[in-house]
N, C-alpha and C positions, 0 to 999 in steps of 0.2 A: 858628545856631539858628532857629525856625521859631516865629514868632509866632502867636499863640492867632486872634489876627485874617486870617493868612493861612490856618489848618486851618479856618476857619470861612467863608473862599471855597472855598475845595477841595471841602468837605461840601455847599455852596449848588452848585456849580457840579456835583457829582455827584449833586445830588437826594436827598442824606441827609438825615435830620432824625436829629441825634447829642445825647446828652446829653451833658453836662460831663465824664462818668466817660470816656466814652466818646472824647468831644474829647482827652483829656491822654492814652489806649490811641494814638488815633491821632495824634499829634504824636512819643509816642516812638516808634510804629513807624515813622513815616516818616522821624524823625531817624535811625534807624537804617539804614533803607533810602539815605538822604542820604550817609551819612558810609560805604557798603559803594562806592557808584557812585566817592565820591572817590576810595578806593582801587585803585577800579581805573584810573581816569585814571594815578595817578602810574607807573603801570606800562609800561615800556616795551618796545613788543611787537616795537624790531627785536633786542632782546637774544633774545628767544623762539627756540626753533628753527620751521622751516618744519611744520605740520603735514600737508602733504602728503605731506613727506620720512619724515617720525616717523610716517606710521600704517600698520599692520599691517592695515590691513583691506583686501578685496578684494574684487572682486566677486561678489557668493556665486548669480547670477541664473543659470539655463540659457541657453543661446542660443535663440534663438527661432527655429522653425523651424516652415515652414509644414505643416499637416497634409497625408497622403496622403488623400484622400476615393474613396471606392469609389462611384459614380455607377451603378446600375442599369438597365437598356432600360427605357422606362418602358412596350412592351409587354407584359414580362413580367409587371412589377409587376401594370399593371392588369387582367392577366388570374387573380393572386393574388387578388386584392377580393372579399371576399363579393359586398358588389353593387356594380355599376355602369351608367355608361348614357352611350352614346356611346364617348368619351377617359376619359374621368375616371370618381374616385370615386362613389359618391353614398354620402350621410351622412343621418344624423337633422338636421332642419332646426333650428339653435343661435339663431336666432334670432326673438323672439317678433311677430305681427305686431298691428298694435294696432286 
């Protein structure tokens, strides 16, 4: 069992400020949560089967596979451009000057 004195480190050392009611809510929750862990201790897991063996699940992912990319001349492009000047595009000027 779990003394009033130890849920009242646990509370100090989490930065709770608990009332009373509160303090005896969490002593049996945690006795609870106490006496679920023991249960699982007493279990032993080489009686268990392998679950690697026992799972039905499978990979459900696509293969990954790298895209085909259609790469354009970029003469053409640039002769598609409303405007341009030189090589390259020209654009509305995006940034402000100060």
């Amino acid at each position: 069992m779990i003394s009033d004195k130890e849920i009242k480190k646990l509370a100090q050392l989490a930065r709770l400020q608990l009332t009373e009611k509160e303090l005896e809510k969490m002593k049996k929750e945690l006795e609870q949560i106490l006496n679920y862990v023991k249960k699982l201790k007493e279990i032993n897991e080489k009686s268990l089967p392998n679950f690697e063996e026992t799972s039905i699940l499978k990979n459900v992912f696509r293969e990954d596979k790298p895209r085909e990319y259609k790469f354009f001349d970029t003469k053409v492009l640039i002769t598609l451009a409303p405007e341009k000047e030189d090589n390259y595009f020209k654009v509305k000027q995006v940034i402000q000057k100060q």
